[in-house]
C-alpha positions in Angstrom: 154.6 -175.5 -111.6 157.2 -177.3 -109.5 158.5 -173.5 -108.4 154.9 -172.7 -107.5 154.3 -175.8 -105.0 157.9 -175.0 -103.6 156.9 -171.8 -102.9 153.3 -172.6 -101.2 154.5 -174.7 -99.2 157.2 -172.5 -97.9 154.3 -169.7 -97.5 152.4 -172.3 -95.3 155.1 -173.5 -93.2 155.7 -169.8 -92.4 152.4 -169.1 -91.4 152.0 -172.0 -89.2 155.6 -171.5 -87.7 154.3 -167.7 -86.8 151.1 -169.1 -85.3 152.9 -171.6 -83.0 155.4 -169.0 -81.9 152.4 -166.4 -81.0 150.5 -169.1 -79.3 153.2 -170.0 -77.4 154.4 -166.1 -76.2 150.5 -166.0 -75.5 151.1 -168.5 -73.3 154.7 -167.5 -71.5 153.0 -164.3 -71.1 152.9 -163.0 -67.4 148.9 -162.8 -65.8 148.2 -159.0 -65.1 147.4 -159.3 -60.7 144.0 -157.9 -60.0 144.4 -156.0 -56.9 141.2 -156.0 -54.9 140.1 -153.6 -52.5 141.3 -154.8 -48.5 138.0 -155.6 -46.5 137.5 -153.3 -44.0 137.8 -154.6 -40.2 134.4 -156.5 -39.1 133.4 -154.0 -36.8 133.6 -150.6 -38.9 130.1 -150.0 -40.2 127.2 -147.7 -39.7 123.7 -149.4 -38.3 120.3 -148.9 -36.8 118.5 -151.7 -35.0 116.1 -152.3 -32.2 116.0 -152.6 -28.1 114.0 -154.1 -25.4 114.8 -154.5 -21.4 113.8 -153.1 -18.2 114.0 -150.3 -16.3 114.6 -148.9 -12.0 114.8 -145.9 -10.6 114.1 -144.4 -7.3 112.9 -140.5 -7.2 112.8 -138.6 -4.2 111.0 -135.6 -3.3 112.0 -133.1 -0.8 109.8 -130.8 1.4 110.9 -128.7 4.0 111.0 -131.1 7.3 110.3 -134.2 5.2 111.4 -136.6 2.1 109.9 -139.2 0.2 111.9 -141.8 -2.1 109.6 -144.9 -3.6 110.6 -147.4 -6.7 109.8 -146.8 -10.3 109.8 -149.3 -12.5 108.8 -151.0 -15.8 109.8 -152.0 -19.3 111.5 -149.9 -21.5 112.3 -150.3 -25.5 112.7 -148.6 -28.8 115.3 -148.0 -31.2 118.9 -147.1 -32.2 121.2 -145.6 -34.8 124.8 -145.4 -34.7 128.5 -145.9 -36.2 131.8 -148.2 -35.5 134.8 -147.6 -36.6 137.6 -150.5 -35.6 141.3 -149.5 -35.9 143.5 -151.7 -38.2 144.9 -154.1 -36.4 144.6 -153.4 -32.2 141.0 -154.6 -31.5 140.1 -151.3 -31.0 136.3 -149.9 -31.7 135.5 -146.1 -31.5 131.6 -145.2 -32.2 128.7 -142.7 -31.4 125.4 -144.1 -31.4 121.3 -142.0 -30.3 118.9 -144.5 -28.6 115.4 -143.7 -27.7 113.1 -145.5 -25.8 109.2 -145.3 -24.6 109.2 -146.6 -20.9 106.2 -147.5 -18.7 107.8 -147.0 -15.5 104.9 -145.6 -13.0 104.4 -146.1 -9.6 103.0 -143.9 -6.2 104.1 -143.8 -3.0 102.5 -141.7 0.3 104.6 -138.7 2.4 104.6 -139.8 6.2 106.3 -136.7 7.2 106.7 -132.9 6.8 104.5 -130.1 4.7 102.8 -132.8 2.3 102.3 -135.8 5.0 99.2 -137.6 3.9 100.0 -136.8 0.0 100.4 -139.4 -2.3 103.1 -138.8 -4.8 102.7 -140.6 -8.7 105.1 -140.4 -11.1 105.6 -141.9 -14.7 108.6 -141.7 -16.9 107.4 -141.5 -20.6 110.6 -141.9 -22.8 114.8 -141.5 -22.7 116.9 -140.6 -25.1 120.6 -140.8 -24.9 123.6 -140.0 -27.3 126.6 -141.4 -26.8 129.9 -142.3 -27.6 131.5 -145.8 -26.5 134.9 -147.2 -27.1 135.1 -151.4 -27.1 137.8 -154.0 -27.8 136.9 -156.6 -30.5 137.9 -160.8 -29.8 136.6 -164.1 -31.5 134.0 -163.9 -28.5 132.4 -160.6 -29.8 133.0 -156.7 -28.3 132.9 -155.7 -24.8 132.7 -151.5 -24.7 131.7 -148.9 -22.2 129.8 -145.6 -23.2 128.8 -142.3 -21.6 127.1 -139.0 -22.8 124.1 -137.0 -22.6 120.8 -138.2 -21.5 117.0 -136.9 -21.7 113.7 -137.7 -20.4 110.1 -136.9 -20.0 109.1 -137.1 -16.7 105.7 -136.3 -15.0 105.0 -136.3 -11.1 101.6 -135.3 -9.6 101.1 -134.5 -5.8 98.0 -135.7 -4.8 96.2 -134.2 -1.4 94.7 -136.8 0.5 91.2 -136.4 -0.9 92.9 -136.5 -4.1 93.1 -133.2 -5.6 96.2 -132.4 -7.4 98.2 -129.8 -5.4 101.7 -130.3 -7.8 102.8 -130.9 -11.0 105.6 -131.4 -12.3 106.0 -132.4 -16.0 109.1 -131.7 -18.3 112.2 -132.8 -20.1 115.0 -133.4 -18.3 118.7 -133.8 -19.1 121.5 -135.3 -17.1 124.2 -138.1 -18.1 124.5 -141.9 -19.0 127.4 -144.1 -18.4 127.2 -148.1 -19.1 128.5 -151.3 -20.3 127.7 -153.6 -22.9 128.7 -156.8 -24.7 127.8 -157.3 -28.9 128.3 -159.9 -30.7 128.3 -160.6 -34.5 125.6 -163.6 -35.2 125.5 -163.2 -39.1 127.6 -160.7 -41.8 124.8 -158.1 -41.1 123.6 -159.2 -37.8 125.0 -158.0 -34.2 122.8 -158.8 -30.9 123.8 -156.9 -27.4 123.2 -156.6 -24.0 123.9 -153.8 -21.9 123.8 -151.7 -18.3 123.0 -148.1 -18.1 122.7 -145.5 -15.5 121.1 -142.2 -16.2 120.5 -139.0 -13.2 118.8 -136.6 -14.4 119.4 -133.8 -11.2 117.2 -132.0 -9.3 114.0 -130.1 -10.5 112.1 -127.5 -8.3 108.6 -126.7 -8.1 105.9 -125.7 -5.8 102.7 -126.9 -5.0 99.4 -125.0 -5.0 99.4 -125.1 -1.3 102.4 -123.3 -1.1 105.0 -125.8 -0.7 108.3 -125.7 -1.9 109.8 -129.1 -3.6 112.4 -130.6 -4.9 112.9 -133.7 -6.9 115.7 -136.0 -7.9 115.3 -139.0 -10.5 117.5 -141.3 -11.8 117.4 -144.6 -14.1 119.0 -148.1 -14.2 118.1 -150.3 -16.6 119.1 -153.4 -18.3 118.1 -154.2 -22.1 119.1 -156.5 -24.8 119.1 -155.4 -29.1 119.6 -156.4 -32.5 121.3 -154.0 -35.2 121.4 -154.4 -38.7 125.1 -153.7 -40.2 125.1 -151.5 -43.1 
């Protein structure tokens, strides 16, 4: 009996002995790292978003012996989609982005010399469109970036004689270039708010009126518009 207890006890002392050892090479035991994926840089995302602003232009129409050039104006705003992509390290954004925009610029003018003299000339731009790609260097006080690309408009100009009959029409697409510069800047993890320059020509069409008259007419646009995009 004595042999017995000798022998339980030793069993015990065993077992707690292993216990303690595990326990404590539980403990010594290294932590396995967890390696996390790097964040990418702040600017590289994809994103679509809104715009508002204001926009100029001055067309001119050309007549043999004469030329008119009057002030187009009005608001302009719509939308945008587009991608960044910032290089490691230098500041440096990359990025294409489409904008279109509805516009309301109208206005008339009246020919004081040449063919049409008397005519009253109105014209209305009706949207813009523009792809792009732009190139920006990131700080702590946002992104300044320049962009350039293709532009395209709907434009419509009517040549009105002075009793006001039409005599001309022009209304189609037009393509030509934009070039600007712009300033975003990152107001929450998904938010970015701009402002921005641009300056669109859109060449020379030709067309003649039903009196005969050869034109041709040059437009252009400058306008100035602020936008929010949401970061993807």
């Amino acid at each position: 009996m004595r042999t017995l207890s000798l022998l339980m006890g030793l069993t015990l002392a065993l077992v707690l002995g292993s216990s303690g050892f595990a326990a404590d090479v539980y403990e010594k035991a290294p932590g396995l790292a967890v390696i996390r994926p790097a964040a990418p840089p702040p600017w590289t995302s994809c994103y679509f978003g809104f715009n508002i602003g204001y926009g100029w232009g001055r067309p001119e129409i050309q007549a043999l012996g004469g030329s008119t050039t009057w002030a187009s104006n009005g608001a302009i705003g719509g939308g945008q989609v587009g991608c960044d992509y910032e290089l490691i390290g230098t500041g440096l954004v990359v990025g294409v982005r489409d904008m279109f925009s509805m516009t309301g610029m109208r206005n008339s003018a009246t020919v004081v010399s040449g063919p049409l003299a008397g005519s009253t000339i109105e014209s209305s731009m009706k949207w813009v469109n523009t792809l792009t790609g732009r190139v920006g260097f990131a700080s702590t006080f946002g992104m300044l970036y320049v962009h350039g690309g293709g532009a395209w408009s709907r434009f419509n100009i009517d040549v009105l004689a002075p009793g006001g009959a039409i005599i001309g029409q022009v209304a189609n697409n037009e393509g030509g270039y934009d070039i600007g510069v712009g300033w975003e800047i990152k107001s929450a993890p998904n938010w970015s708010a701009f402002v921005e320059y641009n300056y669109m020509n859109f060449g020379t069409s030709s067309a003649t009126t039903s009196t005969g008259v050869n034109v041709n007419i040059k437009k252009d646009l400058q306008n100035v518009m602020v936008g929010i995009n949401w970061r993807l």
